[in-house]
N, C-alpha and C positions, 0 to 999 in steps of 0.2 A: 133117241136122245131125249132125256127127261130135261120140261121145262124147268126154267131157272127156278122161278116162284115155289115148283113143289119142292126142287132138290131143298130149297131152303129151308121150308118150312117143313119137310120131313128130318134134317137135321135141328133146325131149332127143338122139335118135337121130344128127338130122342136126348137132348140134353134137359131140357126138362122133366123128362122122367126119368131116366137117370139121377138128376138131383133130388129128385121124389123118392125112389127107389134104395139109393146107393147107401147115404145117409141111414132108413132105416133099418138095412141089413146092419150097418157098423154098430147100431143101439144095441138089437137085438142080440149081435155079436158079445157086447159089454155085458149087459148083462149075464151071459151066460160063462164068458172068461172069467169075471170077477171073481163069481159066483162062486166057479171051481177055485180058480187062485185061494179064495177067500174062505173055501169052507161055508158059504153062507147059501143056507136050500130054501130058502123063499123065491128067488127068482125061476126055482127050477117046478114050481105046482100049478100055478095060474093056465090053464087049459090044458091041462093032462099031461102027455107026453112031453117030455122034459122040459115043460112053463112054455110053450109055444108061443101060447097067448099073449106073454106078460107086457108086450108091447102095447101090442093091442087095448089090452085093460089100465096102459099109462096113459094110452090116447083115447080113450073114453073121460077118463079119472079129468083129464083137461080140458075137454070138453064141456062136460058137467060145472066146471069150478065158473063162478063169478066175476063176469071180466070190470075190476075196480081199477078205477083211476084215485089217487090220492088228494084231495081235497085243493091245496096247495099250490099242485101240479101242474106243469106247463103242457096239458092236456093234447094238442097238436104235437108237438114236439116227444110226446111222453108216447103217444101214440103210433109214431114214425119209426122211433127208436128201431123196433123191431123187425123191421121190414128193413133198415139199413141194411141191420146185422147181417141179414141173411143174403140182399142185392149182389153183390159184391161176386159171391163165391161163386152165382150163378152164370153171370160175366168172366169169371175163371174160367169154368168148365167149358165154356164157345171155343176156348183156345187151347187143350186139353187133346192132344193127337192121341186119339186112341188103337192106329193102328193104321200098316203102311198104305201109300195108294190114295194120299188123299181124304184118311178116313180121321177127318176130323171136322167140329161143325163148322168152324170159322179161320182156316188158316194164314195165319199172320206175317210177316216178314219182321215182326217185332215182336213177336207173342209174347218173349220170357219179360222184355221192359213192360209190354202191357198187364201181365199179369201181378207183376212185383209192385206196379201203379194200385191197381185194381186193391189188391190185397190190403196197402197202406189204407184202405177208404174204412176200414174193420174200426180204428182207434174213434172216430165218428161217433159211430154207432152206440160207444160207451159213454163216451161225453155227454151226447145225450139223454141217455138213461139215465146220468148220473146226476146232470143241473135240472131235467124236468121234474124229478123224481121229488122234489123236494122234501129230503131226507138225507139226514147227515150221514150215514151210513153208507148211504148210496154213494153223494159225492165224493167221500173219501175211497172207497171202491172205483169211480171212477177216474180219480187223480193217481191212484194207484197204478190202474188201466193205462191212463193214456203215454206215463213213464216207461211202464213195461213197453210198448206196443212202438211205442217213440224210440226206446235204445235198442230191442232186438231188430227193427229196420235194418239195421246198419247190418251188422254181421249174417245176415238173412240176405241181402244184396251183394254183399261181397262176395260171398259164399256160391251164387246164382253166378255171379259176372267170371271168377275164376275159370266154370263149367263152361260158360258164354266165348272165353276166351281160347281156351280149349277146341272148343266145336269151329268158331271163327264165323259163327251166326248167332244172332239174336233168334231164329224162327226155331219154335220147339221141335216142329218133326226134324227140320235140321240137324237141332244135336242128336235126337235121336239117332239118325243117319249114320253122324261122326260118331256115335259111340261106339268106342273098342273095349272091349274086356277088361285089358290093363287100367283100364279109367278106372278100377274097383282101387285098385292097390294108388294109384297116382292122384286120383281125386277124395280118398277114402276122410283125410281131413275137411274140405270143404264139405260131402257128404255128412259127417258128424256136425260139424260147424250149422248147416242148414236145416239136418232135423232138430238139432235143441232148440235152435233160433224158431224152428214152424213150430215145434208146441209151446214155444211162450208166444208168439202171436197168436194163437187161438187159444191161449186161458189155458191149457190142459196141464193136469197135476202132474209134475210139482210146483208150476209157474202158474197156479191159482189165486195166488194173494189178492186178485182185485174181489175175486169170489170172497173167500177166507171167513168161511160160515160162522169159525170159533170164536172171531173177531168183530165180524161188519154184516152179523146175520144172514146176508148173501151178497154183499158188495150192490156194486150198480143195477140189479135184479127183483132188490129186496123188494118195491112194491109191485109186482109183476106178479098177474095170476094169469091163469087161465089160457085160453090160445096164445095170447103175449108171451110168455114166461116160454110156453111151448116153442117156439120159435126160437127164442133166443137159445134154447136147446138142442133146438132143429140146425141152427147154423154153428153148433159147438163141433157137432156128427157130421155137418158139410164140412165144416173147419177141417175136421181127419182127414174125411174122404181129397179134399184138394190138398196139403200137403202130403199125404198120402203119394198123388197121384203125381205132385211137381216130382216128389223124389224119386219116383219111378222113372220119371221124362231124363230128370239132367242127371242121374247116377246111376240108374240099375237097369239101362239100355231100354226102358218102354219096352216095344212090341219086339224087341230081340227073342228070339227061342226058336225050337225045332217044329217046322213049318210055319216059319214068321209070313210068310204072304196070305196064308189062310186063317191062320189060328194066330194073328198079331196081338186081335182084342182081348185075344184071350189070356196071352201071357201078360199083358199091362193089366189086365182087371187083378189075376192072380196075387202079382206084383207089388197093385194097393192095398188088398185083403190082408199080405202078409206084412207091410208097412201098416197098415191099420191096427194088427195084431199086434204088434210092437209097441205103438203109441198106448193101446189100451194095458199092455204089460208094462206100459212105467206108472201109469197110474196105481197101479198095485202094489208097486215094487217102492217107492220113492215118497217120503214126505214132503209136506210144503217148506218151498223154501223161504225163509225170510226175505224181506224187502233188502237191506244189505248183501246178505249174501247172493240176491240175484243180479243185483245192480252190479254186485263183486263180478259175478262170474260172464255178464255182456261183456265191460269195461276192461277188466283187467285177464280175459282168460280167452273169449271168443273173438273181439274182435281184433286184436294183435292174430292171435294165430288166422283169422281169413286173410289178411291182409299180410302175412306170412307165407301164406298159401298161393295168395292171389301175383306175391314176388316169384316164386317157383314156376309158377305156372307161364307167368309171362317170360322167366328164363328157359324153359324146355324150350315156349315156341318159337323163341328165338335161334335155340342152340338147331333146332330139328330143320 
């Protein structure tokens, strides 16, 4: 029987390399999807065979760069920002079943409310960036931010609660448990509903406008160099990899597949690789949306249909 202490600290262990690890694979991944998508061969040279390196040589490149604070600047607060960003996601990840039997760091009996709490702390982290920064640019990138991050809540929760409803548990390996197949086809709107809603909570193109380079130089970012700036990168690529990983949990059955008791981790990892692959094909695929037409498409298009969804679903459980 392994003492408490180590089991924990041998799971704490593996979630934080994991959020070390996971993260860079999905960069290195970007890069190199883009790349083909894009026709563009610069990311494919940087250490020989096929740009191996080019990560590598982004995390030098940030390293090297000068870490400035802007003169202005709410220098504590300017300096924290980046460390919010990233907090958050790795508190996700404690509660993140990766596979049956218990194989998860932290399991919850509330996981899916904990994590959807957790997640909300993301809008924070921009705020800050954005009033420390002092820089017009930034705070209008961050007002931009906190709109975004404040309206997809809503349909991002609803979305989550219909699954919750469904399962008839809040604890994530739970619904894993309750998932049946036909949830593809029965849940298939809250699924759409909850991934647009997870890439506009984490800034991903087309729901970039707080960024929106053409406009606000880089939005809440713009005076961020150096391992700062890195960061706030590092938790764009944690950003993926955790909705990534929810959508695996509450829609595409987690550790469900052929020899789920051995190879559980395996098909969940698969699972976010190819939800990560996804996320980084709409970046490609998709221009930024305007501020209207994003506000349009929360307001008047995702959160009617969760909540449309969320009536359905409460009439099955009833009818069943």
């Amino acid at each position: 029987m392994m003492p408490l202490w180590l089991d924990l600290t041998i799971r704490v262990v593996a979630v934080v390399v994991g959020f070390l690890t996971l993260p860079l694979i999905v960069g290195q991944a970007e890069h190199k999807v883009m790349a083909h998508m894009q026709g563009r061969l610069g990311p494919m040279y940087a250490g020989g065979y096929h740009g191996w390196a080019q990560l590598v040589a982004d995390g030098v490149k940030f390293v090297q760069k000068e870490d400035i604070a802007p003169r202005d600047a709410d220098r504590r607060v300017f300096r924290l920002a980046p460390l919010v960003a990233l907090f958050p996601y790795l508190l996700v990840l404690l509660a993140i079943p990766l596979g049956p039997n218990g194989l998860v760091a932290q399991p919850l009996d509330v996981g899916l409310f904990f994590v959807l709490a957790v997640l909300g702390v993301g809008v924070l982290a921009v705020l800050m960036s954005a009033w420390a920064s002092a820089n017009k640019y930034s705070l209008l990138g961050g007002l931009r931010g906190a709109a975004q991050l404040l309206g997809y809540e809503l349909p991002l929760v609803l979305a989550a609660a219909s699954v919750a409803m469904a399962a008839g548990t809040l604890s994530l390996p739970g619904i894993v448990e309750a998932w049946k197949p036909w949830w593809l086809l029965w849940q298939a709107p809250a699924a759409m509903i909850f991934f647009i809603a997870g890439l506009a909570e984490i800034r991903r193109p087309p729901f970039d406008m707080p960024i929106a380079d053409s406009e606000l130089v880089f939005g809440y970012m713009t005076e961020y160099t150096g391992l700062r700036f890195a960061f706030f990168l590092l938790a764009e690529y944690v950003g993926i990899v955790v909705i990534a990983a929810l959508t695996t949990v509450l829609f595409l059955g987690g550790w469900h597949g052929p020899a789920a008791d051995h190879l559980g981790w395996l098909w969940t990892l698969v699972k976010v690789f190819a939800v990560s692959f996804v996320i980084i094909w709409f970046r490609v695929t998709y221009p930024r949306l305007r501020e209207d037409q994003l506000q349009r498409l929360c307001w008047l298009i995702l959160v009617p249909l969760a909540l449309a969804q969320l009536v359905l679903t409460a009439a099955v459980k009833i009818a069943m």
